[in-house]
C-alpha positions as CSV (number, residue, x, y, z in Angstrom):
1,X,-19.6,-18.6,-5.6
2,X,-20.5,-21.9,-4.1
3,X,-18.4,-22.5,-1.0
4,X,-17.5,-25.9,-1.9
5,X,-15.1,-23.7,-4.5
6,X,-13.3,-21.7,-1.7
7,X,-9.8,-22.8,-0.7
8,X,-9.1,-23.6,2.7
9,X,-8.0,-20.9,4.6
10,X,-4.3,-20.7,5.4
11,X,-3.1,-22.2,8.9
12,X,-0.7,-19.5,9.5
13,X,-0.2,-15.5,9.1
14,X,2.7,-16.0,7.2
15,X,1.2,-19.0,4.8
16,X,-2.0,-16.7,4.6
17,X,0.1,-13.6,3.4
18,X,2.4,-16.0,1.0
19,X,-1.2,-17.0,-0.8
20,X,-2.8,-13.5,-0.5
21,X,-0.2,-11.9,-2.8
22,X,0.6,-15.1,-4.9
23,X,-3.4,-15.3,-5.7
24,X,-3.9,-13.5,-9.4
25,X,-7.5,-13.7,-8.9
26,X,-8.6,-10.0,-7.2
27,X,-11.6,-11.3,-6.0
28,X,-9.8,-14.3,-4.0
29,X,-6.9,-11.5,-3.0
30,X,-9.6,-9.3,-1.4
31,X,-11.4,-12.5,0.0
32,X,-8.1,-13.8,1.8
33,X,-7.2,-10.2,3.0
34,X,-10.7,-10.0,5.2
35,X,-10.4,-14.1,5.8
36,X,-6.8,-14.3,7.1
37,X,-7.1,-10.5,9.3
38,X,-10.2,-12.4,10.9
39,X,-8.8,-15.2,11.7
40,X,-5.4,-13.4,13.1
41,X,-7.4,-11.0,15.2
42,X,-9.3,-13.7,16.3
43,X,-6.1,-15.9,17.7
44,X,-6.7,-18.4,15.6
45,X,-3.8,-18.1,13.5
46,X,-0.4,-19.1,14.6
47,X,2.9,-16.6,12.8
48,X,4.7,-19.0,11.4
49,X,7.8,-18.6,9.5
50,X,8.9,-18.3,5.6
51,X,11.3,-21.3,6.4
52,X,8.2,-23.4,7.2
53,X,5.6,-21.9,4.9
54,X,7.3,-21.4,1.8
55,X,8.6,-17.8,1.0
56,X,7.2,-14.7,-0.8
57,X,6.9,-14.5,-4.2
58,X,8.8,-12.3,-6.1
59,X,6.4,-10.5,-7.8
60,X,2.4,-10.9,-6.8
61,X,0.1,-12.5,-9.0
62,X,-1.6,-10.5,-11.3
63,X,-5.0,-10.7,-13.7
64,X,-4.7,-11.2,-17.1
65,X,-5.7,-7.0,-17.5
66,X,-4.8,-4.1,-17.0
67,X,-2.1,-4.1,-19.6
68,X,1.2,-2.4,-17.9
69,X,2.8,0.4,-19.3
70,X,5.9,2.4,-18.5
71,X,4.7,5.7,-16.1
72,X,5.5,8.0,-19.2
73,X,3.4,6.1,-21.5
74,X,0.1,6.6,-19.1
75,X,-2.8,8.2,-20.5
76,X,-3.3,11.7,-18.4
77,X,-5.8,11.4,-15.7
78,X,-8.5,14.4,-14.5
79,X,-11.8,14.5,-12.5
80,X,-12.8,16.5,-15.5
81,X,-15.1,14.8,-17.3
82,X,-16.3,11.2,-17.7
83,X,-13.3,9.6,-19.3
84,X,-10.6,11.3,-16.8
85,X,-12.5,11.1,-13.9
86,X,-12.2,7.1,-14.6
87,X,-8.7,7.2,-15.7
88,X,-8.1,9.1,-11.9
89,X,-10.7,5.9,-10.0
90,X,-8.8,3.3,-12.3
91,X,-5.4,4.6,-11.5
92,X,-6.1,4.4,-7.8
93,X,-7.8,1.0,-7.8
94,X,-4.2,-0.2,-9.2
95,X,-2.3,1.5,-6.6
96,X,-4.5,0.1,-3.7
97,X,-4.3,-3.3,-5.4
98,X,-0.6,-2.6,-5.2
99,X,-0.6,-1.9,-1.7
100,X,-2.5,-4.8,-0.5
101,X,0.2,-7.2,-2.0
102,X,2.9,-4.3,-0.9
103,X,1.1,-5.2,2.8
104,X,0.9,-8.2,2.9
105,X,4.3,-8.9,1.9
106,X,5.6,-7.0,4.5
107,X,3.7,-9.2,6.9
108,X,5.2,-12.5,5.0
109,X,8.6,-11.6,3.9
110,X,10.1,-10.4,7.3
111,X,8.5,-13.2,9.8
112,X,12.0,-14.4,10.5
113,X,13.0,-11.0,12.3
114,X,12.3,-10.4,15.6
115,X,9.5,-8.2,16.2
116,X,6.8,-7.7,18.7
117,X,2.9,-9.7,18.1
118,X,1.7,-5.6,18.0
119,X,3.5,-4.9,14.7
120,X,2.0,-7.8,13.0
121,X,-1.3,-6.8,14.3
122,X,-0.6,-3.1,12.6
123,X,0.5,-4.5,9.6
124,X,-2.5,-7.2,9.1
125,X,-4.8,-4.0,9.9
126,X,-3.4,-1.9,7.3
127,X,-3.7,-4.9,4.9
128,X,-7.0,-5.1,5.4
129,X,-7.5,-1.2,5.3
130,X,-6.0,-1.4,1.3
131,X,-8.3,-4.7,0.8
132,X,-11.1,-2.5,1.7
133,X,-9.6,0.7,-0.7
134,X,-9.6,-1.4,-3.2
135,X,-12.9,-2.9,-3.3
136,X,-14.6,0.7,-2.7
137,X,-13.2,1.9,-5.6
138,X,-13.6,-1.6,-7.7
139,X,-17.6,-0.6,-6.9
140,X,-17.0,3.5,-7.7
141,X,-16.0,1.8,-11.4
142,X,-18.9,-0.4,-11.7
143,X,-21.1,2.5,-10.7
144,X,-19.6,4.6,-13.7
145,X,-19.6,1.2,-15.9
146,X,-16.6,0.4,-16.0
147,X,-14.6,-2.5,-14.2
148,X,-10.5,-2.2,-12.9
149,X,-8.6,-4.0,-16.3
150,X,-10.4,-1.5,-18.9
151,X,-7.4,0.9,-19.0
152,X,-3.8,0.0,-19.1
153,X,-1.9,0.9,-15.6
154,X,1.8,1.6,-14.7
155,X,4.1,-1.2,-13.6
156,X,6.6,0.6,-11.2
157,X,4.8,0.3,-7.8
158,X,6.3,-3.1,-6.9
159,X,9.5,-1.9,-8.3
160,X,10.5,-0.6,-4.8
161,X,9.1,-3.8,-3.1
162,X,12.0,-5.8,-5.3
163,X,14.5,-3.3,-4.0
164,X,14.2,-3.5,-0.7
165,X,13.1,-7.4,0.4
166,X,16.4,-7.7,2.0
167,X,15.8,-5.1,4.3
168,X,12.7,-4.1,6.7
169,X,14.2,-0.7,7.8
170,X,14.3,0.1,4.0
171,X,10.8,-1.4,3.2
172,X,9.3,0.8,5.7
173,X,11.4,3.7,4.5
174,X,10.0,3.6,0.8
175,X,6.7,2.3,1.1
176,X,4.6,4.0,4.1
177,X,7.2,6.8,4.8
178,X,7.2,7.6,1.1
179,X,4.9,6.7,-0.9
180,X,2.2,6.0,1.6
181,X,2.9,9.8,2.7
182,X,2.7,11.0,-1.0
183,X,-0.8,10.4,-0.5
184,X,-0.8,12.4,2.2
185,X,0.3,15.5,0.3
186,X,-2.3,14.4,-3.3
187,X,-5.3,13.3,-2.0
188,X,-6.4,16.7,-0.6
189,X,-6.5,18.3,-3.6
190,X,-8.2,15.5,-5.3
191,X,-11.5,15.7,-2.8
192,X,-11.6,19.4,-3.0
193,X,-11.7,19.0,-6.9
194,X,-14.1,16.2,-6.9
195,X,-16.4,18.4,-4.0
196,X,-16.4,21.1,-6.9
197,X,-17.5,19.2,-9.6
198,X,-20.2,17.6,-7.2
199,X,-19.0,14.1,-7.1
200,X,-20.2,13.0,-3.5
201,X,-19.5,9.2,-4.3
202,X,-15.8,10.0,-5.3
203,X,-15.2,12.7,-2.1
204,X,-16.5,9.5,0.1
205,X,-14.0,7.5,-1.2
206,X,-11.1,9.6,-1.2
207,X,-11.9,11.0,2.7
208,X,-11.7,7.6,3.7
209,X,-8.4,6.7,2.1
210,X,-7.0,9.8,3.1
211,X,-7.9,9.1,6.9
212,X,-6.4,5.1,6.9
213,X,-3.4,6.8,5.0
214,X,-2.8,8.8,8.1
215,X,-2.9,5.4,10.1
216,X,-0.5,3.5,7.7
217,X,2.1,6.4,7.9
218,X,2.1,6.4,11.3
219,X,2.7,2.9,11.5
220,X,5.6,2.9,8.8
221,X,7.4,6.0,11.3
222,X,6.3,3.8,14.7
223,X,8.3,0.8,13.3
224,X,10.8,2.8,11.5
225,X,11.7,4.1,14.6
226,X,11.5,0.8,16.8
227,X,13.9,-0.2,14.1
228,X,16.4,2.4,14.2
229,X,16.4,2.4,18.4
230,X,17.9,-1.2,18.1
231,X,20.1,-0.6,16.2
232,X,20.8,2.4,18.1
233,X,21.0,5.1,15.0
234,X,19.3,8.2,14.3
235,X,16.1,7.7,12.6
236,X,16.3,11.0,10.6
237,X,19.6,10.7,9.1
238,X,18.7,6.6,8.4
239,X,15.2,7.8,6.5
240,X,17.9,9.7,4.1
241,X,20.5,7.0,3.4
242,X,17.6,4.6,2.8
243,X,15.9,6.7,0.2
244,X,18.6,8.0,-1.7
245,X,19.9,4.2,-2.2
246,X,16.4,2.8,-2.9
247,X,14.0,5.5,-4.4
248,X,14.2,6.0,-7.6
249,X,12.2,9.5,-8.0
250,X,12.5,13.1,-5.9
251,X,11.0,14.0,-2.9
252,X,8.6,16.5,-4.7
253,X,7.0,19.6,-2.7
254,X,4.3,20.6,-2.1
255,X,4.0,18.8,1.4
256,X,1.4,18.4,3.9
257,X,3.3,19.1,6.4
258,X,0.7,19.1,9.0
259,X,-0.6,15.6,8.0
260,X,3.0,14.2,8.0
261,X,3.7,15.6,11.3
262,X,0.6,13.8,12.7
263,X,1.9,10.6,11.7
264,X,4.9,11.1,13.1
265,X,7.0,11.8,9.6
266,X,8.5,14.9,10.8
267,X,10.0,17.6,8.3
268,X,13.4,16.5,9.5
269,X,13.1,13.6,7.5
270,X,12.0,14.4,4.1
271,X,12.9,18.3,3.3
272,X,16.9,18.0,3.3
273,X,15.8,15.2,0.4
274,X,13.9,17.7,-1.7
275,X,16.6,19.9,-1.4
276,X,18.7,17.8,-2.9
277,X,16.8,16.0,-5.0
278,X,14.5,18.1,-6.4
């Protein structure tokens, strides 16, 4: 692309996240994602504010494909053979292309509260990380000929983003702590099928998602917790109120248990919810 045809870059974090999840172009998404986390490690960006630089949109902007369907109207999705083994890559380029606008938001839409320069930088990383997911698996498609639009995906994802953009305590709740930490407990499995079926390029891609996902977790239970010291409540007990008002889905075992802990998402917080939910 000539460069004359690239749009300045953004003079603040804040306007920079506002156009990142706007943008419905994925290549310009993935573009700003590396510009603007460059630019922010770098000191060159100043925070800003969503008073100043406009605030986030309500839903991100979005190609003209994948067509969205309901989740109970998805084709079923294998790494058995050809066709499921893309249904599976295409399904999780449209989550990671969920949770760089799911990122960056969270950067954008919560500037006015006050929070330390280190969570921004954990939050711009992690936005990167997913900018990064997305494109690896954008290139597993093309390398199995097919491009991220050729199947329908589900429309739900930002669903909990809508829910909770009154409330950073209850973003962090729903998005790292539970579905970031799904991933956790599914993406296992998934590299040990695709190891037995001999699918080295898939196992790469997975291992690395599954190792930021780790990262991203810890980061959602790190600031969870900031949150819920100052406001001096128990984290644990918060975690539950938040997710029985704002998820709408169960808490489904099997957990990895081990890799939650690591993060910092403790079983305190999520078994007495699949006890009672599931």
């Amino acid at each position: 692309m000539p460069s004359a045809s690239i749009s300045p870059l953004p003079t603040s974090l804040v306007s920079g996240a506002r156009a990142i999840v706007s943008t419905p172009d994925t290549s310009e998404k993935v573009r700003l994602a590396f510009a603007i986390s460059k630019a922010w490690f770098q000191r060159d960006l100043a925070l800003g504010s969503p008073s100043k630089d406009g605030q986030m949109p309500d839903r991100p902007g979005r190609p003209g494909k994948p067509l969205l369907l309901a989740p109970r109207d998805m084709p079923k999705r294998s790494l058995t053979g050809k066709a499921g083994r893309l249904a599976l890559i295409h399904s999780l380029a449209h989550i990671e292309l969920n949770a760089v606008d799911l990122t960056w938001d969270l950067v954008g839409r919560f500037a006015h509260v006050r929070l330390p320069r280190s969570y921004y930088d954990d939050w711009v990383r992690v936005g990167l990380e997913e900018a990064k997911h997305f494109s690896m698996l954008q290139d597993r498609l093309a390398k199995l000929d097919a491009a991220y639009g050729d199947m329908p995906a589900h429309d739900g994802l930002w669903q909990a983003a809508q829910d909770t953009g009154h409330d950073l305590a209850a973003r962090l709740a729903i998005i790292p702590l539970v579905l970031e930490a799904r991933g956790l407990d599914i993406t296992p499995p998934m590299i040990e099928k695709a190891r037995q079926i001999g699918d080295a390029d898939t196992v790469k891609c997975l291992e690395i998602i599954y190792r930021d996902e780790k990262n991203h977790v810890a980061f959602g239970a790190k600031w969870f917790r900031f949150l819920c010291d100052r406001q001096r409540i128990r984290p644990e007990p918060a975690f539950q109120d938040y997710v029985r008002r704002h998820f709408r889905g169960a808490l489904k075992p099997p957990f990895n248990d081990r890799a939650r802990s690591e993060a910092g998402l403790t079983p305190g917080f999520y078994k007495p919810l699949a006890r009672l939910t599931g």
